[in-house]
C-alpha angles and dihedrals in degrees: 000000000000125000106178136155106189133180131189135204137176129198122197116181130171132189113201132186115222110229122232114200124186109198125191098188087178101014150043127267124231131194121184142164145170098227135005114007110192120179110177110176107349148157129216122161117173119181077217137028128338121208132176116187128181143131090248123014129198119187118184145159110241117236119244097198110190120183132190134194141191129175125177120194125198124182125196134041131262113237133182126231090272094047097267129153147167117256110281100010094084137085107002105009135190128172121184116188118189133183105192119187133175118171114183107204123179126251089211117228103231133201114177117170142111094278123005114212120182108184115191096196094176124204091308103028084261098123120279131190129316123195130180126165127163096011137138123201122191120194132151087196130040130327111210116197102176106167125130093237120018125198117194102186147187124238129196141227123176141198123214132179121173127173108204125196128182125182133188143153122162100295103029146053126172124167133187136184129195125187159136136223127181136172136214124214105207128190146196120278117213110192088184133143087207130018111202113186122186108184142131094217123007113202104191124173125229114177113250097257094039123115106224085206082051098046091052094065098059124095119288088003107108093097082093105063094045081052089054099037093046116105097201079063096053111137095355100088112096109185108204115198114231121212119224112212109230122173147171130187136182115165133148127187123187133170149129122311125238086257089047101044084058099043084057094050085051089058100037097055086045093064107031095051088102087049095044099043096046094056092050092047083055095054102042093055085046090064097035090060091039092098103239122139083326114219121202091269087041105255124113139226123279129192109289087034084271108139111260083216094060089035086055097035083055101042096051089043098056084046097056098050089041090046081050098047086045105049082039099057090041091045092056090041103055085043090248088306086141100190088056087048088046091047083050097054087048096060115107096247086052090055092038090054097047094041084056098053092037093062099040095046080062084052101050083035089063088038093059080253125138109265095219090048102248122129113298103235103244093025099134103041086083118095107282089247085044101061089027089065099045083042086055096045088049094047097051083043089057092046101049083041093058098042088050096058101016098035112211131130105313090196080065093043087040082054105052095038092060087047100050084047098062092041094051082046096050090048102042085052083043101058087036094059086046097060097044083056091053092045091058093047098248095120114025124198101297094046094036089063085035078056099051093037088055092050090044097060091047093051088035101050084043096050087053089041082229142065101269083078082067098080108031084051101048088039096048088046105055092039094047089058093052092042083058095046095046088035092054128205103323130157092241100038098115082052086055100048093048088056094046099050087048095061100038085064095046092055090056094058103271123153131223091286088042091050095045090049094051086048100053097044091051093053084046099052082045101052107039099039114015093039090023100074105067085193086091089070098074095068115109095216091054088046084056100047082059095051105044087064085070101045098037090050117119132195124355103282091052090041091049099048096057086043091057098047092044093066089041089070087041083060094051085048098051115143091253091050094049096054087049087057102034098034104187094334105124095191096056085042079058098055101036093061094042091059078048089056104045087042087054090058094047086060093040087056093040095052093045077067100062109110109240103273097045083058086037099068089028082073086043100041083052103044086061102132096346101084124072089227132073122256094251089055099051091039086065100040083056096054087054095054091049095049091042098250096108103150119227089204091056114087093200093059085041090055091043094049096046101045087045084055087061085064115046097179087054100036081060102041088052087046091051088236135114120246091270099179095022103253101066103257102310097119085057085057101059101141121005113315114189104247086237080061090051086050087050108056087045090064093044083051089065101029084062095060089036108108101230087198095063095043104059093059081068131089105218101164077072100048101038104031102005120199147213110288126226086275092048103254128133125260152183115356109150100147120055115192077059094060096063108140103005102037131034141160124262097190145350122247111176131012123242113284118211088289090050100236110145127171143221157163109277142191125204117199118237135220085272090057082248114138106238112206116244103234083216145028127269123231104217139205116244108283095232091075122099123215095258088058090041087055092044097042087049094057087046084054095039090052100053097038117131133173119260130227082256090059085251116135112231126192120174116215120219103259079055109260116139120235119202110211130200108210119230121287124200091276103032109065102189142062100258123191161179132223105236129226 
């Protein structure tokens, strides 16, 4: 589908020089003056003698210039049937085609007469300076040059075409230019029978790649070669190369648009809030445990009195969503070509930028800001001094921050971030006070959104200090109310506000600013009215919208990432962070701790969903620095529990086993098993029950659950151990803990993927003890499955099994790994299989 307006126009412009001729059809023709003489394109033709006389003479041809341009402009994009375009020819589009050429000919000076004399006399009569350039003399007699210095030289014309394209919709721009350019050296051209020079010092021009031999045998050339062969010259002739311009060009730049480039920040810090949280949270533990100058929490004292945890957790935080934007923004401009993205981030503007967030994140983070800079949830239910004096902190730290590593004028910087202070300050009071009125009943749904549009367009008009602010701010505002409610109370949604209002603005036609101040007034309607009445809470659909992102997650990303996001939001409800919100309001201290509550069961089931080896390294991850043994220690000791061989004797199995206890989610998702009686096996542990029990009752867990009668149509010797065939080759092998003793592996191919399935080369012993080579590598099952939950994964496979559209035979196990079976022959009785990739 095309939707185009074009227009075409064509220029044609020519600059001509008139010609003068002076003509003698009996006589000769003198000129003579006392000073300067210039001829420039001119004919003179005498039946007798020419002379030209003068103290300093200038001959020249005159330049004949002529341009032509052509522009073609086209409006609207070209979409297929399912909306797709090419880049720059979308929403918005505009396409601009030009043919640009310029040719330079020479209007010849000509001298035409019996004998041809040119006499530079100078000031005194002494000689003075004789130019002639493109210039052609014609004479059956004498041509007299007399000057004290005479100059023959060279003059250009050149000849350009370019073609120009330029290309640009919302998101993109992209820009090209083609040409040509090449220049012409011309000379003078002599048709003498005699050439007679009388100078002190001739001067005379020869283009760079020109052959003065092959010069001289051209046409009215020969004027070279008597310069060369006279002996009253000898010594006197300087020939001065002269360089021709020639150039080609062929370039072509694209990349987002200002508008295209925030709308992917938007996106970016959307979706990498989780990312992003969870390594400042990190961080900021790391340094709290670190020991020095230990607070009650476990952080210690910066200068200003801010938390050097909080400073570091911020800053980290703000880096990592700035290092995202950025590499974002630099992947999509140079089209995935990553060596062009990385050369970007390393230019001096892209480190300055991320050294910049990454400092003042640390300082709102030690503020209770926000470290990205959007608004803090809760923000404007402070007194309005309160929040105007941390908003103007924050503003002079931002400005002191930007001249030191940006340079720049601080009493401008000074300037903006006290206005942006007051103006963050004024809308944050402003949605609060909107919602309040909403929770009381005063304004219901319509004039609620009518109440934070209003207040948009003021902030926003005031933000642009005009009144395109107007619009971006009062739509920002009111859509991003409705994204939060839609969105619910999530972790990220003021992440998510902040993105939706962004692009509803940019729909509408806003540019970059526009775009920044929708943005900002829909994460601030988000923040202090949706997320900043913790009454909401108390609803049981909303209760539920939480929840659901625990029990519908799949996979470990996906299962991470919710984890991740769900402590995020129990950060922001600490105790210390709830008595700054609630004050000494108990019924907002209620309902904040109960939003903690049901957040911390949506990471708890999140976390009960992490396969084996993600839950795995999450202990591990946790225990650096923490634990009194070494990685590899508790790794091992990991790896026992898992396979049931846990030993009582061993500290190190006891201290895993009993700190995983302290966190059910995460005890069964190490064990591979559901929270079957909701508090991850403790009760199973009352007394001191040996670590090789615990692995026990784990396997008759699953050989309980496990269909004998399935399994027994499988052969599982050949999947878990494999074994030497009837022509002596070896065979089957997919799990390894199963192998010990009669299969290994000699090498590792490829590393476990999410579902933890690796590969490798394997070797199978024979009935001699010898090792057989396996002919080709063995998919395994992750490492951390015993045989009991290799039996019972592989009947959940067998019985939803069905054939594909190839003849291959696909099950699924429960934890979510396909196994491709190979039904029975006449002399294999059973279903055999491999785990796939």
């Amino acid at each position: 589908m095309q939707n185009r307006a074009s227009g075409t126009g064509i220029d044609v412009r020519t600059d001509t020089a008139a010609p003068s001729t002076i003509t003698s059809s009996q006589g000769g023709v003198l000129l003579q003056g006392g000073g300067v003489v210039q001829l420039q394109g001119v004919q003179v033709a005498a039946a007798k003698d020419i002379a030209i006389e003068g103290g300093e003479i200038y001959i020249t041809a005159a330049t004949n210039r002529s341009e032509v341009s052509g522009e073609q402009r086209q409006r609207g994009g070209d979409f297929g049937p399912l909306g797709l375009h090419d880049l720059g020819h979308g929403l918005g589009a505009k396409a601009n085609d030009t043919l640009d050429s310029e040719t330079t000919r020479l209007a010849r000076t000509t001298l035409s007469g019996a004998n041809v004399s040119i006499t530079a006399t100078g000031p005194e009569g002494k000689g003075g300076d004789l130019h002639i350039a493109g210039t052609t003399v014609n004479t059956p007699g004498t041509l007299s040059l007399s000057a004290e210095t005479l100059y023959l030289d060279t003059q250009s014309t050149v000849a350009t075409l370019e073609t120009g394209s330029q290309r640009k919709d919302f998101a993109w721009q992209q820009q090209g230019s083609r040409g040509t350019s090449d220049e012409t050296t011309n000379y003078n051209q002599f048709n003498a029978a005699a050439l007679a020079v009388n100078a002190n010092r001739v001067q005379a021009g020869v283009g760079a790649r020109d052959s003065l031999e092959q010069l001289a045998r051209q046409p009215g050339m020969g004027w070279i070669e008597q310069l060369n062969n006279d002996p009253n010259l000898s010594g006197k002739v300087d020939w001065v190369k002269v360089e021709e311009a020639h150039r080609n060009w062929d370039y072509k730049q694209q990349g987002l648009t200002p508008e295209g480039a925030a709308i992917v920040t938007l996106v970016v810090n959307y979706f990498t809030f989780g990312a992003a949280s969870a390594a400042g949270t990190a961080a900021s533990e790391a340094v709290a445990t670190s020991g020095v100058l230990a607070l009650g929490e476990g952080g210690f004292v910066a200068a200003g009195g801010l938390t050097a945890s909080s400073v570091v957790g911020g800053a980290v935080t703000a880096g990592v969503t700035a290092l995202a934007s950025q590499a974002s923004v630099a992947l999509v401009n140079n089209r995935g070509d990553i060596a062009g993205a990385l050369d970007d981030l390393g230019s001096s503007a892209s480190v300055k930028n991320l050294l910049t967030a990454i400092v003042t994140g640390g300082v709102l983070a030690g503020l209770n800001l926000d470290p990205t800079g959007l608004p803090t949830v809760g923000g404007g239910a402070q007194p309005f001094m309160t929040q105007l004096g941390q908003n103007l902190t924050a503003g002079a730290a931002r400005a002191v921050i930007k001249t030191a590593i940006n340079g720049g004028s601080f009493e401008q910087n000074l300037k903006e971030g006290l206005k942006n202070a007051l103006l963050d300050t004024v809308a944050a009071q402003g949605a609060n006070a909107i919602g309040k009125l909403t929770a009381n009943g005063t304004l219901d749904g319509f004039t609620n959104k009518v109440a934070h549009a209003i207040a948009g367009c003021v902030v926003g008009a005031a933000r642009a200090s005009s009144a395109s602010g107007c619009a971006p701010g009062a739509l920002g505002a009111a859509i991003g109310e409705i994204a939060a409610e839609t969105y619910g109370r999530q972790a990220d949604t003021v992440q998510f506000a902040a993105m939706v209002s962004g692009i509803a603005v940019a729909v509408t036609g806003g540019d970059a600013s526009q775009i920044n101040i929708g943005s900002q007034a829909g994460s601030n309607a988000a923040a202090n009215n949706y997320l900043a009445h913790p009454e909401q809470i108390r609803d049981p659909k909303m209760q539920q919208r939480i929840l659901a992102a625990g029990e519908g997650c799949k996979g470990p990303s996906s299962c991470e990432g919710v984890a991740a996001q769900a402590q995020a939001q129990i950060d922001l409800l600490s105790d210390s962070k709830i008595a700054a919100m609630c004050s000494s309001n108990t019924a907002c201290v209620a309902d904040r701790e109960l939003e903690r509550s049901i957040y911390a069961r949506t990471r708890d089931e999140a976390i009960s969903k992490f396969d084996p080896n993600t839950a795995a390294a999450k202990f591990l991850d946790e225990q650096a620095g923490k634990s009194p043994y070494r990685p590899d220690e508790l790794s091992a000791a990991v790896t026992r529990m898992q396979n049931g061989r846990s030993d009582e004797g061993n500290p190190v199995d006891q201290y895993v086993r009993d700190t995983l206890a302290g966190s059910p989610p995460l005890f069964a998702a190490v064990l591979g098993v559901s929270l079957i009686d909701g508090d991850g096996g403790k009760s199973a542990r009352k007394g001191p029950t040996p670590g090789q029990r615990m692995g026990d009752s784990i396997n008759a867990y699953y050989a309980k659950r496990t269909d004998q009668a399935v399994l027994e149509q499988i052969d599982i010797e050949h999947i878990a151990q494999g074994h030497i065939n009837r022509v002596g080759r070896a065979v089957g092998f997919h799990h390894e803990p199963s192998g010990e003793g009669v299969a290994r592996v000699n090498s590792y191919t490829k590393p476990p993927d999410a579902n933890g399935v690796y590969e490798g080369t394997v070797q199978v012993q024979n009935a001699l003890g010898q090792w057989v080579d396996k002919s080709r590598s063995s998919t395994f099952f992750p490492q951390s499955w015993s045989e009991a939950r290799l039996n019972y994964e592989l009947t959940i496979a067998f019985n939803n099994k069905a054939i594909e559209p190839n003849g291959q035979w696909i099950g699924r196990t429960y934890s979510g790994i396909k196994v491709q079976f190979v039904p029975p022959t006449a002399s294999i009785t059973q279903w055999r299989g491999w785990p796939l990739r």
